[in-house]
N, CA and C atoms as a LAMMPS dump frame, in Angstrom:
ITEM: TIMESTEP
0
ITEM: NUMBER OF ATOMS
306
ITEM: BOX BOUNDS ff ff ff
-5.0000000000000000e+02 5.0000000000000000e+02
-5.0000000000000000e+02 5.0000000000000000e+02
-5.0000000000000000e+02 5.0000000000000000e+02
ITEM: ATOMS id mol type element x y z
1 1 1 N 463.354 305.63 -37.577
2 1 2 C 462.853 306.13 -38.837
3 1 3 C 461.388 305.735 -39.06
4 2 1 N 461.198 304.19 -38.417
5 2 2 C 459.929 303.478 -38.981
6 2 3 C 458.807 304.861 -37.742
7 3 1 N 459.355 304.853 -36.441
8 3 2 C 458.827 305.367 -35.688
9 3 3 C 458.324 306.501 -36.122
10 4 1 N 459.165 307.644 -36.875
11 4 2 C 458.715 309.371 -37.041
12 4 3 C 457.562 308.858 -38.36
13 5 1 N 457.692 307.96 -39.479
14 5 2 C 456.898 308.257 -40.384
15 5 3 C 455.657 307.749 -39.732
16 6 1 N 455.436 306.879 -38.987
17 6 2 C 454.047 306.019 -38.396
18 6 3 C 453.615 307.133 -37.445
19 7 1 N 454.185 308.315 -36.667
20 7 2 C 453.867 309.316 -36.08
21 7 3 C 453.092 310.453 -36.644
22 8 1 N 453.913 311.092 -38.094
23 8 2 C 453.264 311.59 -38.92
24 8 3 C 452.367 311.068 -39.527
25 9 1 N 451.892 309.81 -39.631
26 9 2 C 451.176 309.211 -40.766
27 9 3 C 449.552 309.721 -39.494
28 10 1 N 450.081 308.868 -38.206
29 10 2 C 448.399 309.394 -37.564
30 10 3 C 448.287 310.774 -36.932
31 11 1 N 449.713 311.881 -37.153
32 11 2 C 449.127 313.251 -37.522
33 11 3 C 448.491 313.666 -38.575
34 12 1 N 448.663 313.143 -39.593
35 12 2 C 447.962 313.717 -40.685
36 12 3 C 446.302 312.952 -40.411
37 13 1 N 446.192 311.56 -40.19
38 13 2 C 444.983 311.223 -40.499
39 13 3 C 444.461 311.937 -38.653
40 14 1 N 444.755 312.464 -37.756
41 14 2 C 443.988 313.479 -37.532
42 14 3 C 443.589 314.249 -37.674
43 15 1 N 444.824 315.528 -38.654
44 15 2 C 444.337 316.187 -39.295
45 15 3 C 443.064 316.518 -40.252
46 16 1 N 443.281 315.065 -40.779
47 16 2 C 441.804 314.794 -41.696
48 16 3 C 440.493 314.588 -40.845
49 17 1 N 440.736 313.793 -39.872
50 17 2 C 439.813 313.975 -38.852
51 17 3 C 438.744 314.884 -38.325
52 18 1 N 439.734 316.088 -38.385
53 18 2 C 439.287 317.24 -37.178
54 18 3 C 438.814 318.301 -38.713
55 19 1 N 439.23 318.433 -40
56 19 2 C 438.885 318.733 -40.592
57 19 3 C 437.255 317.944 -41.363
58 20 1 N 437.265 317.155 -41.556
59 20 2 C 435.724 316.466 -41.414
60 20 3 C 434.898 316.824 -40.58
61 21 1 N 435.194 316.906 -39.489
62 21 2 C 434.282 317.32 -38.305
63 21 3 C 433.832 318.879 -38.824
64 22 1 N 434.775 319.338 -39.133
65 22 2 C 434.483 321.166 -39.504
66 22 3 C 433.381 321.272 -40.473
67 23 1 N 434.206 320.566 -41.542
68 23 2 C 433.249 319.879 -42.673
69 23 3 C 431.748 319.671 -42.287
70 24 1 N 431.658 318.977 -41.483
71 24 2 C 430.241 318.158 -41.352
72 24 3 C 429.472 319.248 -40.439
73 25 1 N 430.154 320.24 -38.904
74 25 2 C 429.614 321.108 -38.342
75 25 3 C 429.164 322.324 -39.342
76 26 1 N 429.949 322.718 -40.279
77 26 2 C 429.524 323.725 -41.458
78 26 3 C 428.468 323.268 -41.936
79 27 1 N 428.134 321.979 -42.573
80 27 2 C 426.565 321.861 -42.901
81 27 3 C 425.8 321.725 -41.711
82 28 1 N 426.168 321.66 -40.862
83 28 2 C 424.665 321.259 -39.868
84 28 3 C 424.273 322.775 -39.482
85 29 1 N 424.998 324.101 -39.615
86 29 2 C 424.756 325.296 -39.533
87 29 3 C 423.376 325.238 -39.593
88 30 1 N 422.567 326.351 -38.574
89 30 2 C 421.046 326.816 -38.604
90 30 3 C 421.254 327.325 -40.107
91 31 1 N 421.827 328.596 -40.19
92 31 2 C 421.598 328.668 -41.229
93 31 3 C 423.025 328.69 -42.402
94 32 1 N 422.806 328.207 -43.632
95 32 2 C 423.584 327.597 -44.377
96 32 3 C 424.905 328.738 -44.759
97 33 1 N 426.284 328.59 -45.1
98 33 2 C 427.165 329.454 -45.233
99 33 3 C 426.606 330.286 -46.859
100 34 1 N 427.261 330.469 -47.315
101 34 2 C 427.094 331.283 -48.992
102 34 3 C 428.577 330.638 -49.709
103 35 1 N 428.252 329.753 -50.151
104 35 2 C 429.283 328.947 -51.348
105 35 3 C 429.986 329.879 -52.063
106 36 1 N 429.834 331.233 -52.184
107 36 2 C 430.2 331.757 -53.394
108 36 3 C 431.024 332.64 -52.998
109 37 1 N 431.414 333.113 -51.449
110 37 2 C 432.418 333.691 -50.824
111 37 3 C 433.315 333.42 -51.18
112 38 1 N 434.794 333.699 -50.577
113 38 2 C 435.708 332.973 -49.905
114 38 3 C 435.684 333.186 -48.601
115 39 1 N 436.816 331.847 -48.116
116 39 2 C 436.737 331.87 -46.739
117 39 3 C 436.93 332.899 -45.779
118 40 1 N 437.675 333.916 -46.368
119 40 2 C 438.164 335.389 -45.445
120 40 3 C 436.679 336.093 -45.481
121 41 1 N 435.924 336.047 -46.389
122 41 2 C 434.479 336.784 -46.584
123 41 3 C 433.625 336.083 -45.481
124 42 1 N 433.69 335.042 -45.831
125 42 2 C 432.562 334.103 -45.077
126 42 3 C 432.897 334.337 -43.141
127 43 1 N 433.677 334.73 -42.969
128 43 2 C 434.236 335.392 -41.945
129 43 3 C 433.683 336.217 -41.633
130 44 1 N 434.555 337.587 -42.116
131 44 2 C 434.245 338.525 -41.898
132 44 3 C 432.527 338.983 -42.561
133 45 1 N 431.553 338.267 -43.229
134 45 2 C 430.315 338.441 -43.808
135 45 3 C 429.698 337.889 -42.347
136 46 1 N 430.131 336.704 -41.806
137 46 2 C 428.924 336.731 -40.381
138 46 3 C 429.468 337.366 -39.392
139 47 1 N 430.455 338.302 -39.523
140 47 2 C 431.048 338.878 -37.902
141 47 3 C 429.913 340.39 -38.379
142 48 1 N 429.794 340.625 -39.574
143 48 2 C 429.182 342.209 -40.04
144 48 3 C 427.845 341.7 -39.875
145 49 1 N 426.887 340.609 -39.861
146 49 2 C 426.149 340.477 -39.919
147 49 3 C 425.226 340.273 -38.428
148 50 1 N 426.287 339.322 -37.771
149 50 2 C 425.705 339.839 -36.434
150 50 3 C 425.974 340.718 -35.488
151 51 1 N 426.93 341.775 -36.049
152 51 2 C 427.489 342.835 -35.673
153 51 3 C 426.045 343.863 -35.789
154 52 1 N 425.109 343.665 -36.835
155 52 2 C 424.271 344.512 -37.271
156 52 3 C 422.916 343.934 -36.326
157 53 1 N 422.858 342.967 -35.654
158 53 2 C 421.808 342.321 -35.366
159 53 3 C 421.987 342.405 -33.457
160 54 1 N 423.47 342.075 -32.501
161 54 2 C 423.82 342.011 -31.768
162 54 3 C 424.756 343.048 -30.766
163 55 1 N 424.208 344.439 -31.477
164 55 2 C 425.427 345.274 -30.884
165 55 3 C 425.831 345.156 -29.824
166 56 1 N 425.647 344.542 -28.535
167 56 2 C 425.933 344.946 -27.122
168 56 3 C 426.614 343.6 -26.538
169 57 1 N 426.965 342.663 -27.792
170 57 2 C 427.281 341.164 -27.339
171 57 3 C 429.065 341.82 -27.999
172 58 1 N 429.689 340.599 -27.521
173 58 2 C 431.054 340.367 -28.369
174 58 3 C 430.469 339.657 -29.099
175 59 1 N 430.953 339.868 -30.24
176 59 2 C 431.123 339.286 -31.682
177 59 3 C 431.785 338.585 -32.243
178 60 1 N 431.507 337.314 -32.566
179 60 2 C 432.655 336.42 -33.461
180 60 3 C 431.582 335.575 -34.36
181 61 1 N 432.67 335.574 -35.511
182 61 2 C 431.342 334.967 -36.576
183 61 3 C 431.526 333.384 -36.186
184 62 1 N 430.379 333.229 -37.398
185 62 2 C 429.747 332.025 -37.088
186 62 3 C 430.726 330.953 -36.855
187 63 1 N 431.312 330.72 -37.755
188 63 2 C 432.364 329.536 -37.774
189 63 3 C 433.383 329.54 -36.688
190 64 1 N 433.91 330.819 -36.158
191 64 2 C 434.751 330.508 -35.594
192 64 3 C 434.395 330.303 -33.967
193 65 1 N 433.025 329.997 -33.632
194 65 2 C 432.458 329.458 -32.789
195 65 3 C 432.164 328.327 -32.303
196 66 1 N 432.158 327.382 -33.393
197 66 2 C 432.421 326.284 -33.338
198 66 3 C 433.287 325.088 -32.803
199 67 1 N 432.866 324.505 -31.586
200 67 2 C 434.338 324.114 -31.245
201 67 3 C 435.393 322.919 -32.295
202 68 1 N 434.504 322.5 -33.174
203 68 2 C 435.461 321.999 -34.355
204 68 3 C 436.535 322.911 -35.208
205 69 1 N 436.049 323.934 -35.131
206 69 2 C 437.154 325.014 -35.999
207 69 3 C 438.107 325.359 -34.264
208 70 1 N 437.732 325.549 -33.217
209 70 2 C 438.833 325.608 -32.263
210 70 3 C 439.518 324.359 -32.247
211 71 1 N 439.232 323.001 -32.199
212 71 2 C 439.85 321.943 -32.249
213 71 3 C 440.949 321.805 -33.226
214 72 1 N 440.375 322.785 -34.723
215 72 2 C 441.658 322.357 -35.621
216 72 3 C 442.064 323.945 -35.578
217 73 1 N 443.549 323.688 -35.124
218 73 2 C 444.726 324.506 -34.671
219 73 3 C 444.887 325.509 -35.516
220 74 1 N 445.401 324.423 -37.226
221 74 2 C 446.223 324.94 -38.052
222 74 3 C 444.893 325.487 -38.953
223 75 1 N 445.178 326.988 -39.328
224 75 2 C 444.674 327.88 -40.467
225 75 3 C 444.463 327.023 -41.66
226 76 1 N 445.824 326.555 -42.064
227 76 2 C 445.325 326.085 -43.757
228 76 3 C 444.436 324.916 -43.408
229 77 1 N 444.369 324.187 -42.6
230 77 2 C 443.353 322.805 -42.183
231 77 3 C 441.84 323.589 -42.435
232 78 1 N 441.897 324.935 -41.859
233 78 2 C 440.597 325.288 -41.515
234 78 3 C 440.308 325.782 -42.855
235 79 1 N 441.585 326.444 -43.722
236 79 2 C 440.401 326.715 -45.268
237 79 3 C 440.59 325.749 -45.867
238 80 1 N 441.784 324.5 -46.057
239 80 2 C 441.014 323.474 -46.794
240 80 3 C 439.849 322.977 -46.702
241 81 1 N 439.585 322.694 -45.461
242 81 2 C 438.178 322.235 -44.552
243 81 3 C 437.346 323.015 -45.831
244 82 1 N 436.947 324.313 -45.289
245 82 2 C 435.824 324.792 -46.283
246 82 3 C 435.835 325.129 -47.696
247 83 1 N 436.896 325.114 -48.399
248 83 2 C 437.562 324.667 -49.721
249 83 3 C 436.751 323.258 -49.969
250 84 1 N 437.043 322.313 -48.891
251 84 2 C 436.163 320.908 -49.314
252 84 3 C 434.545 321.315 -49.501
253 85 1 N 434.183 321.879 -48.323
254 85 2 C 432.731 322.212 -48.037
255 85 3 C 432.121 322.539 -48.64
256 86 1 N 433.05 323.817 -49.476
257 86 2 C 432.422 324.042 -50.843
258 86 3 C 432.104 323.882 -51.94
259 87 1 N 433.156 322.987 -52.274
260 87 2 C 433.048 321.97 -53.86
261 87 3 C 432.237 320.9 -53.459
262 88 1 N 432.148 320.309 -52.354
263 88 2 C 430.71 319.231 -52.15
264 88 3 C 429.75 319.876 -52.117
265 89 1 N 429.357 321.18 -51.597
266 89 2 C 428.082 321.393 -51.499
267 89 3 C 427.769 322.055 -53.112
268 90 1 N 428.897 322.389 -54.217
269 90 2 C 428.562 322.957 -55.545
270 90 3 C 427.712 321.727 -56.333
271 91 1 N 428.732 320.905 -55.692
272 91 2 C 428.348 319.289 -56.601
273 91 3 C 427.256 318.899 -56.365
274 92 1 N 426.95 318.782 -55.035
275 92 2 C 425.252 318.751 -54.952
276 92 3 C 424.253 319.476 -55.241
277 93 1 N 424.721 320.928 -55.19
278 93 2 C 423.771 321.615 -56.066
279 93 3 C 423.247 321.409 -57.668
280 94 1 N 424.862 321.217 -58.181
281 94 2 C 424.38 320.732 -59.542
282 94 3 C 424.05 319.343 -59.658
283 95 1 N 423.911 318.134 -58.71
284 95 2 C 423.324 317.113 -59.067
285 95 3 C 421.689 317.315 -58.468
286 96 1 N 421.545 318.13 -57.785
287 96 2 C 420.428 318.493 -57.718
288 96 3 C 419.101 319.275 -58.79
289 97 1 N 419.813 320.44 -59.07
290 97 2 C 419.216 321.299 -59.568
291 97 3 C 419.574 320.857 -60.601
292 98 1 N 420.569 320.039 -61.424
293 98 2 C 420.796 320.21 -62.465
294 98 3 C 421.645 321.467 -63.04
295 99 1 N 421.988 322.318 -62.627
296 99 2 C 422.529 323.63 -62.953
297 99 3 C 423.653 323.409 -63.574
298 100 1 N 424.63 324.46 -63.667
299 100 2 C 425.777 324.675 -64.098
300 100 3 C 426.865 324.82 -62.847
301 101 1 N 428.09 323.711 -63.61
302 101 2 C 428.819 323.416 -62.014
303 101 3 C 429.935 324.272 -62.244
304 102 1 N 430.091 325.241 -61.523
305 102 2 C 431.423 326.576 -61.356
306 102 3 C 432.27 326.446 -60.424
């Protein structure tokens, strides 16, 4: 019993792991995602975008190029991941700018 929960316990804190990493590769992006998507947009917004720029290449957007988003397996890991990405990077905007936090 002690064994399966201490098993799950350092699946999950990989989970968190490999999701940080996503986390942290999403900001180091050349250029920055658009906060104001969602994650299915933010997708499909850089597959149309370098679809318009790259016709004669295969195409896959930005993120899912990354080998941190191949590392984490599971889907919901990958939109919590940018679910996080995005409420940190709102928060810094408004401790930055001062703005209004949405």
């Amino acid at each position: 019993m002690k064994k399966q929960a201490d098993e799950k316990r350092r699946a999950e804190r990989k989970q968190r792991h490999l999701q940080d990493d996503l986390r942290y590769a999403m900001k180091k992006l050349s250029e920055p995602l658009d906060i104001t998507l969602k994650y299915e947009d933010v997708r499909l917004t850089s597959l149309v975008m370098l679809n318009l720029f790259l016709p004669l290449f295969q195409i896959v957007p930005m993120i899912e190029n990354l080998p941190e988003y191949k590392a984490l397996e599971d889907e919901d890991g990958r939109r919590a991941a940018f679910a996080k990405y995005v409420k940190r990077q709102k928060v810094l905007e408004f401790l930055m700018f001062g703005g209004v936090y949405y």
